[in-house]
PDBQT receptor file of N, H, CA, C and O in Angstrom, charges set to zero:
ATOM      1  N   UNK A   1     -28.695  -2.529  -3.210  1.00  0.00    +0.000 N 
ATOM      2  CA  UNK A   1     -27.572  -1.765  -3.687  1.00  0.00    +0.000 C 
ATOM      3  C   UNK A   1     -26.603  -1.584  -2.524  1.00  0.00    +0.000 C 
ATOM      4  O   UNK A   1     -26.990  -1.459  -1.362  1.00  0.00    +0.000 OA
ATOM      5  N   UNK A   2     -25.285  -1.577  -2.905  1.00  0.00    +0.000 N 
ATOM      6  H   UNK A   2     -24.970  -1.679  -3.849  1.00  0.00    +0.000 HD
ATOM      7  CA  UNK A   2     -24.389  -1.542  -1.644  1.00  0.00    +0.000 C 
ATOM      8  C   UNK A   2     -23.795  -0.080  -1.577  1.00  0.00    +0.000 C 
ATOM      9  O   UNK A   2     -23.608   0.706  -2.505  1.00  0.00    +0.000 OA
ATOM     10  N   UNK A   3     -23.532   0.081  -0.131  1.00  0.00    +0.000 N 
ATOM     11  H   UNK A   3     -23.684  -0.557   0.623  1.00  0.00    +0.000 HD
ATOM     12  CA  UNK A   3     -22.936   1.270  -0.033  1.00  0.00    +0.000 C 
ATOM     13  C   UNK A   3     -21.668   1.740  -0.445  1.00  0.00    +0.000 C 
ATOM     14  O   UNK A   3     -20.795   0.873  -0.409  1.00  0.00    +0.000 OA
ATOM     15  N   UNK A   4     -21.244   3.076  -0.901  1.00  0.00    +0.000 N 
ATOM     16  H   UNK A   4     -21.954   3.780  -0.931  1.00  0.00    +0.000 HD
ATOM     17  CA  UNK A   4     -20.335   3.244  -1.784  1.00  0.00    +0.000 C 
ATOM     18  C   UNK A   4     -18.882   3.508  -0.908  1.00  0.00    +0.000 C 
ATOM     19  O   UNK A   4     -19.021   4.150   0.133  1.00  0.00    +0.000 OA
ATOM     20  N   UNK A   5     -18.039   3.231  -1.126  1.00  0.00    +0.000 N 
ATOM     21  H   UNK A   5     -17.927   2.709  -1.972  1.00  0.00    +0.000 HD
ATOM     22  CA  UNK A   5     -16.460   2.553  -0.612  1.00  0.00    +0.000 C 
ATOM     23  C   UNK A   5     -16.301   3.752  -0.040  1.00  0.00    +0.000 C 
ATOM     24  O   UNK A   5     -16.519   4.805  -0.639  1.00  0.00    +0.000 OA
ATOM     25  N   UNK A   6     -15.757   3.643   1.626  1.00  0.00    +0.000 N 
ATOM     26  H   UNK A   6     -15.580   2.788   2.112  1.00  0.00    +0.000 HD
ATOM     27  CA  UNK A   6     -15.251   4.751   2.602  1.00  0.00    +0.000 C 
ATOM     28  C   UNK A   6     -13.913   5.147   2.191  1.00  0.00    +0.000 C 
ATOM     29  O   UNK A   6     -13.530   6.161   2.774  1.00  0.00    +0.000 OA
ATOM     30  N   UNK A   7     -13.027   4.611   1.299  1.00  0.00    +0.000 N 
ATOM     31  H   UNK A   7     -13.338   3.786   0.826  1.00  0.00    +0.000 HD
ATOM     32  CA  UNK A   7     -11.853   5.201   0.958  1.00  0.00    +0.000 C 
ATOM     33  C   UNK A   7     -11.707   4.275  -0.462  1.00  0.00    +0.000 C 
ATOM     34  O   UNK A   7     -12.461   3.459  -0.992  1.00  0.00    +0.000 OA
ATOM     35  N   UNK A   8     -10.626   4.702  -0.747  1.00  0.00    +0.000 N 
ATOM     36  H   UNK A   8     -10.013   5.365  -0.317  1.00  0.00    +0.000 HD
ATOM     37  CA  UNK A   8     -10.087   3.932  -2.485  1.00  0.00    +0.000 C 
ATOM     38  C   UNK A   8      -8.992   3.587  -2.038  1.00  0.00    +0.000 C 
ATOM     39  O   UNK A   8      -8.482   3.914  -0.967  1.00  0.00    +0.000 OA
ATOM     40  N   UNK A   9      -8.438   2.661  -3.146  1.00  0.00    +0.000 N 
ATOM     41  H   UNK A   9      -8.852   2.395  -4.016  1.00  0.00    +0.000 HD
ATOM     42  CA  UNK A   9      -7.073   1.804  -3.286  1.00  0.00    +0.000 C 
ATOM     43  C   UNK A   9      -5.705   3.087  -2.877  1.00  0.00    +0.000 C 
ATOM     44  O   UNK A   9      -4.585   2.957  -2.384  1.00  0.00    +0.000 OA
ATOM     45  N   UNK A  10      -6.509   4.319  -3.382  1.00  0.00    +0.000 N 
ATOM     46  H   UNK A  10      -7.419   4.425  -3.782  1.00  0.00    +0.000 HD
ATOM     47  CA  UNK A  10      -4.968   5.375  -3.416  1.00  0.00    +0.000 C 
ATOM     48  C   UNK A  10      -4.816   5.442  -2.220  1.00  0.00    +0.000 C 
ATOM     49  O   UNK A  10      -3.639   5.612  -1.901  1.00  0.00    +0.000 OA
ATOM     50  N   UNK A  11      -5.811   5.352  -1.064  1.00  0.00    +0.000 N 
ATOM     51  H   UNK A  11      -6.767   5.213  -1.322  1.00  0.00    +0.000 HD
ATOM     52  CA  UNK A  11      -5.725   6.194  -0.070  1.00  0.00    +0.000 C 
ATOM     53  C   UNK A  11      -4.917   4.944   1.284  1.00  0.00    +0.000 C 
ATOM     54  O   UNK A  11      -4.315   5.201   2.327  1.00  0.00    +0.000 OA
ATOM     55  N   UNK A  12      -5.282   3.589   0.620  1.00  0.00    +0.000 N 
ATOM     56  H   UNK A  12      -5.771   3.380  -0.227  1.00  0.00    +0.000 HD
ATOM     57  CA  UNK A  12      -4.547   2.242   1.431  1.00  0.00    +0.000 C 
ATOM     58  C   UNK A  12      -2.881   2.513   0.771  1.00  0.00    +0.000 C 
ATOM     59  O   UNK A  12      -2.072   1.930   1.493  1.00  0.00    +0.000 OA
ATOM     60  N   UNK A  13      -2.162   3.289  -0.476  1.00  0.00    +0.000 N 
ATOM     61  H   UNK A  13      -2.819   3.762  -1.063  1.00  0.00    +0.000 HD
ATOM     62  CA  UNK A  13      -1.692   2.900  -1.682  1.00  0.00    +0.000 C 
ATOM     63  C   UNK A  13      -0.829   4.099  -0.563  1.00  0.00    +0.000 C 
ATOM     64  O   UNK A  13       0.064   3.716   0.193  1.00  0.00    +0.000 OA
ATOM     65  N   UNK A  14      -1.324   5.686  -0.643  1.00  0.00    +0.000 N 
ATOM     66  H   UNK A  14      -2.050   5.997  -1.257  1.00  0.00    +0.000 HD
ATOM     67  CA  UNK A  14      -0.832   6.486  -0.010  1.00  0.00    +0.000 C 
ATOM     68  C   UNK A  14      -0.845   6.438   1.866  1.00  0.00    +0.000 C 
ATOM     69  O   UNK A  14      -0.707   7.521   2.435  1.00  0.00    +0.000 OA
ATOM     70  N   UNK A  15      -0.946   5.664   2.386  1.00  0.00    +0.000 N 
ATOM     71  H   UNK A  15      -1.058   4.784   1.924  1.00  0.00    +0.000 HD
ATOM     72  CA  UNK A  15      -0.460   5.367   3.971  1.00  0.00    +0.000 C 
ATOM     73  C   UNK A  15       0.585   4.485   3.594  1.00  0.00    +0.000 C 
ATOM     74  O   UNK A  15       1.728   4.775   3.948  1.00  0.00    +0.000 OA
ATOM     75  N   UNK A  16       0.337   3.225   2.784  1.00  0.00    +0.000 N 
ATOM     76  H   UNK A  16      -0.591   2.989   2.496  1.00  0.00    +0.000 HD
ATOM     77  CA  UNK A  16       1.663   2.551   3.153  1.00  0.00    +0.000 C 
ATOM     78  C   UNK A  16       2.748   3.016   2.606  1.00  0.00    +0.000 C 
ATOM     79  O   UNK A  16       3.740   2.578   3.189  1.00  0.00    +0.000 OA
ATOM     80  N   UNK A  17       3.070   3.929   1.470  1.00  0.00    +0.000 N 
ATOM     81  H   UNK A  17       2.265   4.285   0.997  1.00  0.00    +0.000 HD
ATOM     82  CA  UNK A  17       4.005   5.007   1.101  1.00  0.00    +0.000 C 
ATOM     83  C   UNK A  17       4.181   6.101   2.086  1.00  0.00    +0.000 C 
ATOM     84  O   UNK A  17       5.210   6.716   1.808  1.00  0.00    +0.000 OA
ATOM     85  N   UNK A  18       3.601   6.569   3.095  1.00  0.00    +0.000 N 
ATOM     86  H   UNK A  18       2.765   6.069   3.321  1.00  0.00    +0.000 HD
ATOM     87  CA  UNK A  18       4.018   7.713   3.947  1.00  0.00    +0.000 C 
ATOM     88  C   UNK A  18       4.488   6.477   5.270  1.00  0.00    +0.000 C 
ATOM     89  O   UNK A  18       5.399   6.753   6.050  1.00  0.00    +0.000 OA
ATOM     90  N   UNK A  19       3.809   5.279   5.351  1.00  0.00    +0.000 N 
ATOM     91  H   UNK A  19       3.068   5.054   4.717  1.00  0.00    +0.000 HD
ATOM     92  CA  UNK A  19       4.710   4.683   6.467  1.00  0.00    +0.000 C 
ATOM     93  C   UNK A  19       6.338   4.189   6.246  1.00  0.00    +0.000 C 
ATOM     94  O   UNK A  19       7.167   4.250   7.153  1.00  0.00    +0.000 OA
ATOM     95  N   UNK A  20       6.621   3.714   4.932  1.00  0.00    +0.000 N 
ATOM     96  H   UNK A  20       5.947   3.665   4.195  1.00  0.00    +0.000 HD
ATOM     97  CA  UNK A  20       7.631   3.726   4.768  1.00  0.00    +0.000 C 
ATOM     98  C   UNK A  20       8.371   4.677   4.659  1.00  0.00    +0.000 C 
ATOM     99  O   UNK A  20       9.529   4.635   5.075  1.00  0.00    +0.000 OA
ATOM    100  N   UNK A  21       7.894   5.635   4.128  1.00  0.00    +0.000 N 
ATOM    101  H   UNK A  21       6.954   5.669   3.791  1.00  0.00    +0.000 HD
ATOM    102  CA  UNK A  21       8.970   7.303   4.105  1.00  0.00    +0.000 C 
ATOM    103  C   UNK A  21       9.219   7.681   5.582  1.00  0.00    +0.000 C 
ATOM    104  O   UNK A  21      10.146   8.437   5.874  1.00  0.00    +0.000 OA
ATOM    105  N   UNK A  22       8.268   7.077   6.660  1.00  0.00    +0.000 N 
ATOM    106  H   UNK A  22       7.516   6.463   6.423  1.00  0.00    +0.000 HD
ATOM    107  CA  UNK A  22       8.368   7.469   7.565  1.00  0.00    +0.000 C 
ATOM    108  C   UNK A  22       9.691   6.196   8.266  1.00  0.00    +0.000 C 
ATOM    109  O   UNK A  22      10.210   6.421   9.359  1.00  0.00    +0.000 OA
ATOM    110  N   UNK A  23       9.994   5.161   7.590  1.00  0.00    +0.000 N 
ATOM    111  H   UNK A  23       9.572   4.978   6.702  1.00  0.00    +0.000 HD
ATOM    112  CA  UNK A  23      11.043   4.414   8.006  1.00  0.00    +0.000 C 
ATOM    113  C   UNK A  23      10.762   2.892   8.565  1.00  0.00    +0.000 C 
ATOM    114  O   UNK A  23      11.705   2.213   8.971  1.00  0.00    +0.000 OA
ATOM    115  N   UNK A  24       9.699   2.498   8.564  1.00  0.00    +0.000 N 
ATOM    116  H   UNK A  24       8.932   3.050   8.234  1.00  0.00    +0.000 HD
ATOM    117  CA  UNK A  24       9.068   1.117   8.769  1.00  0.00    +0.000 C 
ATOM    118  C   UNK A  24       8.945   0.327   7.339  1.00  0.00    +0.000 C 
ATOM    119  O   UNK A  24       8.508   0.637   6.230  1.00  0.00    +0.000 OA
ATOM    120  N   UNK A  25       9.642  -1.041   7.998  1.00  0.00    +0.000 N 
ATOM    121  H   UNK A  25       9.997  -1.293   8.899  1.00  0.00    +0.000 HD
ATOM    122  CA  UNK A  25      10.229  -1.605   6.953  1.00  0.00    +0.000 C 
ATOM    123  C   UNK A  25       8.654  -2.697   6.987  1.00  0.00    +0.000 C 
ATOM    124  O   UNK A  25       8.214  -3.258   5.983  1.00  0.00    +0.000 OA
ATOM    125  N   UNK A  26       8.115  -2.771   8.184  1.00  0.00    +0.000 N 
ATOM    126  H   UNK A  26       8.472  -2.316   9.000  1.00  0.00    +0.000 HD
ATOM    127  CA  UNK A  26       7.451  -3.768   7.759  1.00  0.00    +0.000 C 
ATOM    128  C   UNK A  26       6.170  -3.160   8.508  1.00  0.00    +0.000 C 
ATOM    129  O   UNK A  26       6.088  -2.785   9.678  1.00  0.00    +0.000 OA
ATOM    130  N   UNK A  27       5.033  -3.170   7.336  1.00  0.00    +0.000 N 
ATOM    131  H   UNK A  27       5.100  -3.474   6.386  1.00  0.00    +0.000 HD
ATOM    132  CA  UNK A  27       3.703  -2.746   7.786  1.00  0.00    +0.000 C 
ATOM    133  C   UNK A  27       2.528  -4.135   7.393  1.00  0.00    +0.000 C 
ATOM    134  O   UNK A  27       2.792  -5.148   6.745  1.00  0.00    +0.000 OA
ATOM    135  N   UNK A  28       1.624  -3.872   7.831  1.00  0.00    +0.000 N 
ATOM    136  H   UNK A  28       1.410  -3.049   8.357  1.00  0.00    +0.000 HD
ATOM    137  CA  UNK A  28       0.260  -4.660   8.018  1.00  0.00    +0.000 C 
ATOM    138  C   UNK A  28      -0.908  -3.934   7.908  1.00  0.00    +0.000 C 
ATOM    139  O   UNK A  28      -1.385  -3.251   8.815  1.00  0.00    +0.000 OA
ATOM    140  N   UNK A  29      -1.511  -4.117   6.474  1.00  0.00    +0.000 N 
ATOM    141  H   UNK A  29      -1.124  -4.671   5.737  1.00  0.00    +0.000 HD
ATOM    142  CA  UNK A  29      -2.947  -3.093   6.436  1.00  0.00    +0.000 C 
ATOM    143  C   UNK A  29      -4.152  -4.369   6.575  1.00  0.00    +0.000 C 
ATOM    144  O   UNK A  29      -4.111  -5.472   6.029  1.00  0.00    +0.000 OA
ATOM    145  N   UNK A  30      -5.116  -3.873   7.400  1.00  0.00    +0.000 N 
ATOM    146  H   UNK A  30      -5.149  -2.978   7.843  1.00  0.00    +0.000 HD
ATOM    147  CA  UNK A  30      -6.163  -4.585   7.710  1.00  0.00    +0.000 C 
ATOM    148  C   UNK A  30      -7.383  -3.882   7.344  1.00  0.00    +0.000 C 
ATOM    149  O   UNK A  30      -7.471  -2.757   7.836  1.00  0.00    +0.000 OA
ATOM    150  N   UNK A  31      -8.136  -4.177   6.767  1.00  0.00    +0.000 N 
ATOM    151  H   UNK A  31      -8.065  -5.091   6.367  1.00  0.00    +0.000 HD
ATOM    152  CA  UNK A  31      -9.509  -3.776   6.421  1.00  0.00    +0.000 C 
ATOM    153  C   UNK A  31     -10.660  -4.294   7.104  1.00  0.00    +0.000 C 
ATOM    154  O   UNK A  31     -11.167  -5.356   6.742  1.00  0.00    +0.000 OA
ATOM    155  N   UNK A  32     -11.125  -3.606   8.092  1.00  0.00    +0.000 N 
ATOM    156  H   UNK A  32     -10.713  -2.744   8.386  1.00  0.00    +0.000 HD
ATOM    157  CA  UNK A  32     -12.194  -3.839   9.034  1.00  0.00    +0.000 C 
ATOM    158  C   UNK A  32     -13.573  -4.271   7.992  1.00  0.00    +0.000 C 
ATOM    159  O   UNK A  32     -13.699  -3.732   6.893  1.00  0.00    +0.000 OA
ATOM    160  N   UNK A  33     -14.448  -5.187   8.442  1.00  0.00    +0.000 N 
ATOM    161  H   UNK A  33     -14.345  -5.625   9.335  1.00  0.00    +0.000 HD
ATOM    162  CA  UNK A  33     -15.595  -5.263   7.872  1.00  0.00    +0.000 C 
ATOM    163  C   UNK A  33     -16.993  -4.017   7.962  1.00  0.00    +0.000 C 
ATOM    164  O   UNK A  33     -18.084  -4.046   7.392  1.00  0.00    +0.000 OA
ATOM    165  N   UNK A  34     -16.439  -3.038   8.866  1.00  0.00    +0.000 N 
ATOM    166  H   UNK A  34     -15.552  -3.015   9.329  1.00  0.00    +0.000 HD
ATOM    167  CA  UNK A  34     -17.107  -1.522   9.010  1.00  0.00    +0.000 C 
ATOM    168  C   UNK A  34     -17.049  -0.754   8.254  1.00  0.00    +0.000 C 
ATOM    169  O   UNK A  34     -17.914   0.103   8.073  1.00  0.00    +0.000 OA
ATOM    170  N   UNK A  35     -15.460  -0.935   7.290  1.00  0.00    +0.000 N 
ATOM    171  H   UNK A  35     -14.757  -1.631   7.437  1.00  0.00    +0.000 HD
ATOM    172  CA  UNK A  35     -14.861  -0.109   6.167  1.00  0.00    +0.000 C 
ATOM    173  C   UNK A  35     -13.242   0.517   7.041  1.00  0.00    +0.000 C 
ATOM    174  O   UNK A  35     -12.265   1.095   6.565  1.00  0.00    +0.000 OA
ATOM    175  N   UNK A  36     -13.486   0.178   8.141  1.00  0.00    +0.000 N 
ATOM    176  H   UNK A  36     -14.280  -0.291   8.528  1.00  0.00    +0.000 HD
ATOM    177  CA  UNK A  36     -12.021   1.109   8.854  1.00  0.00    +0.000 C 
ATOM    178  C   UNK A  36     -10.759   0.581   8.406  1.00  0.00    +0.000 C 
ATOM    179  O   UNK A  36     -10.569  -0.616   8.193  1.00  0.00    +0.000 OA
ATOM    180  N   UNK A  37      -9.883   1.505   8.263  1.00  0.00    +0.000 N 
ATOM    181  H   UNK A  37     -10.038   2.478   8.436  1.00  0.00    +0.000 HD
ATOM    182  CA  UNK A  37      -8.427   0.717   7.830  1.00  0.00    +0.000 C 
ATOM    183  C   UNK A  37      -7.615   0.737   9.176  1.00  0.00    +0.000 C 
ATOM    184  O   UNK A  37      -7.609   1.789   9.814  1.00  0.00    +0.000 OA
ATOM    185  N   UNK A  38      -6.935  -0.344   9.646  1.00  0.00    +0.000 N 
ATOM    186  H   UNK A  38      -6.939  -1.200   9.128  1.00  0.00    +0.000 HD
ATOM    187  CA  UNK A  38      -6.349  -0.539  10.475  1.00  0.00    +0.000 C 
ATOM    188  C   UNK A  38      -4.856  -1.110   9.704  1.00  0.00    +0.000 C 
ATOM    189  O   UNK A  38      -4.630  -2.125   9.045  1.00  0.00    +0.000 OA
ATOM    190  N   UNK A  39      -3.742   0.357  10.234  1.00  0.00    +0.000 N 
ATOM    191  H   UNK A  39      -3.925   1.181  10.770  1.00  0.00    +0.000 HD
ATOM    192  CA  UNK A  39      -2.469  -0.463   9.717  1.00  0.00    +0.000 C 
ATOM    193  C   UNK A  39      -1.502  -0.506  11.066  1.00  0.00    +0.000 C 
ATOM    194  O   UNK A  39      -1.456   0.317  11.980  1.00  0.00    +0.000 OA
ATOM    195  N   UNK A  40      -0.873  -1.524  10.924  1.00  0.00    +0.000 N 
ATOM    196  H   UNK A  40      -0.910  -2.193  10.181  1.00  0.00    +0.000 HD
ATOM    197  CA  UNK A  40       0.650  -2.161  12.168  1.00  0.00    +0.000 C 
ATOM    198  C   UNK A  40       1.463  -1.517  11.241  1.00  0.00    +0.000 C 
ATOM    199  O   UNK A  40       1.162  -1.272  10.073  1.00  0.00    +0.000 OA
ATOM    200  N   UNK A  41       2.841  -1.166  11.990  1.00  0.00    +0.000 N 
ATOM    201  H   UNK A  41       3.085  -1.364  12.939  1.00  0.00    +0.000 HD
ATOM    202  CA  UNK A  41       4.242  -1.001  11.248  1.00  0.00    +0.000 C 
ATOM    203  C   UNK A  41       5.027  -1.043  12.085  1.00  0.00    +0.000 C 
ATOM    204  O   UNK A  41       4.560  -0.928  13.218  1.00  0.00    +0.000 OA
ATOM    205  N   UNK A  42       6.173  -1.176  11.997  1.00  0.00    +0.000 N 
ATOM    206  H   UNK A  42       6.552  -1.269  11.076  1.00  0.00    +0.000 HD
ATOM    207  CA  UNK A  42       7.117  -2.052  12.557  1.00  0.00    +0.000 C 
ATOM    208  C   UNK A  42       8.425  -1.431  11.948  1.00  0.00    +0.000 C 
ATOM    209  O   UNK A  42       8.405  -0.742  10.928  1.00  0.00    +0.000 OA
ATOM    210  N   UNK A  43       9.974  -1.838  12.910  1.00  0.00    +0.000 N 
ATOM    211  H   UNK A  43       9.990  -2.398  13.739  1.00  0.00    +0.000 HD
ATOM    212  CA  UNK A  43      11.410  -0.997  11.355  1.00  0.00    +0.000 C 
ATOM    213  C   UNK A  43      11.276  -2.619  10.998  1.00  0.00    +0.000 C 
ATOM    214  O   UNK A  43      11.628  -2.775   9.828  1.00  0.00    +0.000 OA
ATOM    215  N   UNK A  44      10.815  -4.106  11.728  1.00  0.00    +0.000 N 
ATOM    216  H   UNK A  44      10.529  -3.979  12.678  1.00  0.00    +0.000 HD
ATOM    217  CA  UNK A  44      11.261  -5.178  11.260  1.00  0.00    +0.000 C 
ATOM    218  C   UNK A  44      10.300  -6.167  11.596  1.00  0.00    +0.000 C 
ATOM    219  O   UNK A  44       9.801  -6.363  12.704  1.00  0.00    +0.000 OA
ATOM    220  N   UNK A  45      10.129  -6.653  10.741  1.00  0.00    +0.000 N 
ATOM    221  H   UNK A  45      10.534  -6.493   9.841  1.00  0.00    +0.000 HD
ATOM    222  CA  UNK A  45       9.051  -7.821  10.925  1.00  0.00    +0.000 C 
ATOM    223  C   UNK A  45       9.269  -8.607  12.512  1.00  0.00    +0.000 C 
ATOM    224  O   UNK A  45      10.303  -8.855  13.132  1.00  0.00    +0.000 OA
ATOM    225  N   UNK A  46       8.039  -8.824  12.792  1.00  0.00    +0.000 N 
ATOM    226  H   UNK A  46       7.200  -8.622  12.289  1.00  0.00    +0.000 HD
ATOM    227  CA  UNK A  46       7.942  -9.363  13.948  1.00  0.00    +0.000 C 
ATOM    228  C   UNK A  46       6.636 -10.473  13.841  1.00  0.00    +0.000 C 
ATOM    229  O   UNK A  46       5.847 -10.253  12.922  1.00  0.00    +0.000 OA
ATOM    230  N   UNK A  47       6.366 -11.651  14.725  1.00  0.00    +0.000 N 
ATOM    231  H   UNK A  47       7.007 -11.830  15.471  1.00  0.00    +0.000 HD
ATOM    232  CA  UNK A  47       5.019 -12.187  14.886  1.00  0.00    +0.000 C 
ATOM    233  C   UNK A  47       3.813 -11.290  14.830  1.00  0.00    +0.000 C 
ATOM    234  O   UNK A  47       2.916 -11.650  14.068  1.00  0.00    +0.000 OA
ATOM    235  N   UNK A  48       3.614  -9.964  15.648  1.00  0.00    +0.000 N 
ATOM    236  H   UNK A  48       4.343  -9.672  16.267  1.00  0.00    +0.000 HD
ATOM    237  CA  UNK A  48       2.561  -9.471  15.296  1.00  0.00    +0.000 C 
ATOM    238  C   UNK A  48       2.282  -9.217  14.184  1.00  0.00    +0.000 C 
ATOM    239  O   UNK A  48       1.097  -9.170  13.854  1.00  0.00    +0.000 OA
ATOM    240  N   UNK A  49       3.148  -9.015  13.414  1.00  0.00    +0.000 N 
ATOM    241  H   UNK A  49       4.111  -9.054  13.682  1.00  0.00    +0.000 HD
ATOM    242  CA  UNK A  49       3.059  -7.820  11.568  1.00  0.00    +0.000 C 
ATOM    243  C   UNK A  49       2.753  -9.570  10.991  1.00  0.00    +0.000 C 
ATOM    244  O   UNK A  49       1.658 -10.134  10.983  1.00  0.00    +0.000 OA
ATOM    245  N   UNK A  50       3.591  -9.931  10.711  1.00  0.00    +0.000 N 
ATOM    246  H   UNK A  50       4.479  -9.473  10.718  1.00  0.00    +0.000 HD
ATOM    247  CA  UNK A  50       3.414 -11.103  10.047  1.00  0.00    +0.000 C 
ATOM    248  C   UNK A  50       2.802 -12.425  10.424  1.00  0.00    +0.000 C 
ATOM    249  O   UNK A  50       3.427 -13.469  10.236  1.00  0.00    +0.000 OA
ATOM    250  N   UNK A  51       1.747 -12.411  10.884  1.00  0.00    +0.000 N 
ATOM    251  H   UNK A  51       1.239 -11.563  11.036  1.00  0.00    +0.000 HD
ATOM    252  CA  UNK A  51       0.945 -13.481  11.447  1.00  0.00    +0.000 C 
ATOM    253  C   UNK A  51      -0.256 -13.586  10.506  1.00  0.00    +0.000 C 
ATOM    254  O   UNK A  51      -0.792 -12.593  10.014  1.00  0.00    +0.000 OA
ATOM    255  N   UNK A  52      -0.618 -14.745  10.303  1.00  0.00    +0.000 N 
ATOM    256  H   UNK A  52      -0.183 -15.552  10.703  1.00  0.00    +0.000 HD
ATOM    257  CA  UNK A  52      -1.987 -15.016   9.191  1.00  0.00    +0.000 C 
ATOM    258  C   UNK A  52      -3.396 -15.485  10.005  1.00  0.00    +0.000 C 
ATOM    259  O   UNK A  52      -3.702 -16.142  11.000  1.00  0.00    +0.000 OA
ATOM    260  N   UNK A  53      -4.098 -14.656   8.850  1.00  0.00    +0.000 N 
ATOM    261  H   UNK A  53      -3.849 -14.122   8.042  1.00  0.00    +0.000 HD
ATOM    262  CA  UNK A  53      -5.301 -15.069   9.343  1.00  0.00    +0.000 C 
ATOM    263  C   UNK A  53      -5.875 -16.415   9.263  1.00  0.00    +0.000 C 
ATOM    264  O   UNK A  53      -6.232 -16.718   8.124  1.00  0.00    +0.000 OA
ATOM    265  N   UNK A  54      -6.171 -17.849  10.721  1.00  0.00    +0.000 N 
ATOM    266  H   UNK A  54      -5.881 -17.603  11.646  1.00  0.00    +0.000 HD
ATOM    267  CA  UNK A  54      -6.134 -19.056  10.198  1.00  0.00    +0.000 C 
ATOM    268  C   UNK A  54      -7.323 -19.140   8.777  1.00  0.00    +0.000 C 
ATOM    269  O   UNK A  54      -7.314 -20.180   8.119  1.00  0.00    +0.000 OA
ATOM    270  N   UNK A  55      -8.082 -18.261   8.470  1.00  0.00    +0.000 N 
ATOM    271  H   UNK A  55      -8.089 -17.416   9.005  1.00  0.00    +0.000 HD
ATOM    272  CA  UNK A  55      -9.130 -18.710   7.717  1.00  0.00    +0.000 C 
ATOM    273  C   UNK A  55      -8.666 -18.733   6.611  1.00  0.00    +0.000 C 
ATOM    274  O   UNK A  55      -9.209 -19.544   5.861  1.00  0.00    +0.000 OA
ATOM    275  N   UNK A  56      -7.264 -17.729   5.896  1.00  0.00    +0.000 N 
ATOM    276  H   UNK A  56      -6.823 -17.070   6.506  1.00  0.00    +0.000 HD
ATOM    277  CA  UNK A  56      -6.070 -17.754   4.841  1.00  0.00    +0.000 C 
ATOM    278  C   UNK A  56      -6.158 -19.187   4.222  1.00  0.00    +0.000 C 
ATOM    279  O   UNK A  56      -6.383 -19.430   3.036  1.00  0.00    +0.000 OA
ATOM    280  N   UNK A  57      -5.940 -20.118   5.243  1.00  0.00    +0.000 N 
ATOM    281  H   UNK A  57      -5.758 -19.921   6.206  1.00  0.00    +0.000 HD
ATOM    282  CA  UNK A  57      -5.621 -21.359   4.946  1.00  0.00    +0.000 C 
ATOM    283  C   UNK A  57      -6.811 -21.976   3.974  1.00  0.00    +0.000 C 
ATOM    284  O   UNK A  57      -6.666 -22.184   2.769  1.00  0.00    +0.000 OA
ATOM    285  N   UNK A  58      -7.876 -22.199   4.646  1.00  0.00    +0.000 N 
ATOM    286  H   UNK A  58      -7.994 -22.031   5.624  1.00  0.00    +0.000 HD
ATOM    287  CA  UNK A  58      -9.400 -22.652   4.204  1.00  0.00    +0.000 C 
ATOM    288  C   UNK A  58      -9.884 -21.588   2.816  1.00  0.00    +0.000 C 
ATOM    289  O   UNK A  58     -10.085 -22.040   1.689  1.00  0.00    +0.000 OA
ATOM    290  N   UNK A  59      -9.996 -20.319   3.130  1.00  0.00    +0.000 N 
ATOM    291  H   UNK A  59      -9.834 -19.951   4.046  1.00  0.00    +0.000 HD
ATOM    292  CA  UNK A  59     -10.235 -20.005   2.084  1.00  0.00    +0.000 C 
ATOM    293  C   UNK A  59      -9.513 -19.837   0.564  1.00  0.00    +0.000 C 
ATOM    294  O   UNK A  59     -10.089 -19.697  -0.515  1.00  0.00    +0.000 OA
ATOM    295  N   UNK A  60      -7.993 -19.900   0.849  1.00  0.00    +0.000 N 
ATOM    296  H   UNK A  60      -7.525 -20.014   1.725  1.00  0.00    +0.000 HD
ATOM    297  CA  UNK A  60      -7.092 -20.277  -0.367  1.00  0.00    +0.000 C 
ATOM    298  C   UNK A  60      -6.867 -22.134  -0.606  1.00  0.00    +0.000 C 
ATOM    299  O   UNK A  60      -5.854 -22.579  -1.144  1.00  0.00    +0.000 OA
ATOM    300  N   UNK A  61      -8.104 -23.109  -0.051  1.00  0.00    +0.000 N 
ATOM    301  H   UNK A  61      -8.927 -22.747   0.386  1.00  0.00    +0.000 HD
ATOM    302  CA  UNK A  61      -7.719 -24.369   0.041  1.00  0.00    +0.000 C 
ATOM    303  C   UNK A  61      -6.087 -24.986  -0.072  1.00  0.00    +0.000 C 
ATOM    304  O   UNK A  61      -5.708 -26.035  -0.593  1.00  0.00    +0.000 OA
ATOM    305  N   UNK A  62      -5.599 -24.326   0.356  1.00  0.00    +0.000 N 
ATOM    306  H   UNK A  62      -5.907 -23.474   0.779  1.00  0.00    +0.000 HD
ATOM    307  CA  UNK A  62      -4.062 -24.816   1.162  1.00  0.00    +0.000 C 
ATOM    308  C   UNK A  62      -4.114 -25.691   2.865  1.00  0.00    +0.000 C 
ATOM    309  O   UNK A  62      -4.479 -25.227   3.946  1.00  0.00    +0.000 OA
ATOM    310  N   UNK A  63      -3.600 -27.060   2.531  1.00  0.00    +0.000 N 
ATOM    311  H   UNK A  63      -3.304 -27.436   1.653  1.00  0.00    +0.000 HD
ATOM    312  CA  UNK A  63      -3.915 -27.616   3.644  1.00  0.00    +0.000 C 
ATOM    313  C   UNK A  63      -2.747 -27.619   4.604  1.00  0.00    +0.000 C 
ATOM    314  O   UNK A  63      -2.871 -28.115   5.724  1.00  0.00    +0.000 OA
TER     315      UNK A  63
């Protein structure tokens, strides 16, 4: 049986709504395999915010 979820969709749903109210146009939520949420924000996209994970590629078979 797996352990039961350290946060819900509202709570990823309600940070990236208080980061934008807070004026960042461009955020990045990451979900640690521990359960931790790790978010970037930015007022404008940059390489860090918008960079892909190479495994994106392989696991959506896009070559």
């Amino acid at each position: 049986m797996s352990a039961p979820a350290r946060f819900t969709q509202t709570d990823v749903t309600r940070a990236m709504k208080g980061a934008r109210k807070a004026g960042f146009s461009a955020i990045r939520v990451v979900i640690e395999p521990g359960g931790n949420i790790v978010m970037e924000a930015s007022e404008a996209p940059n390489e860090a915010i918008t960079r892909r994970n190479p495994l994106d590629r392989v696991l959506k078979g896009v070559r």
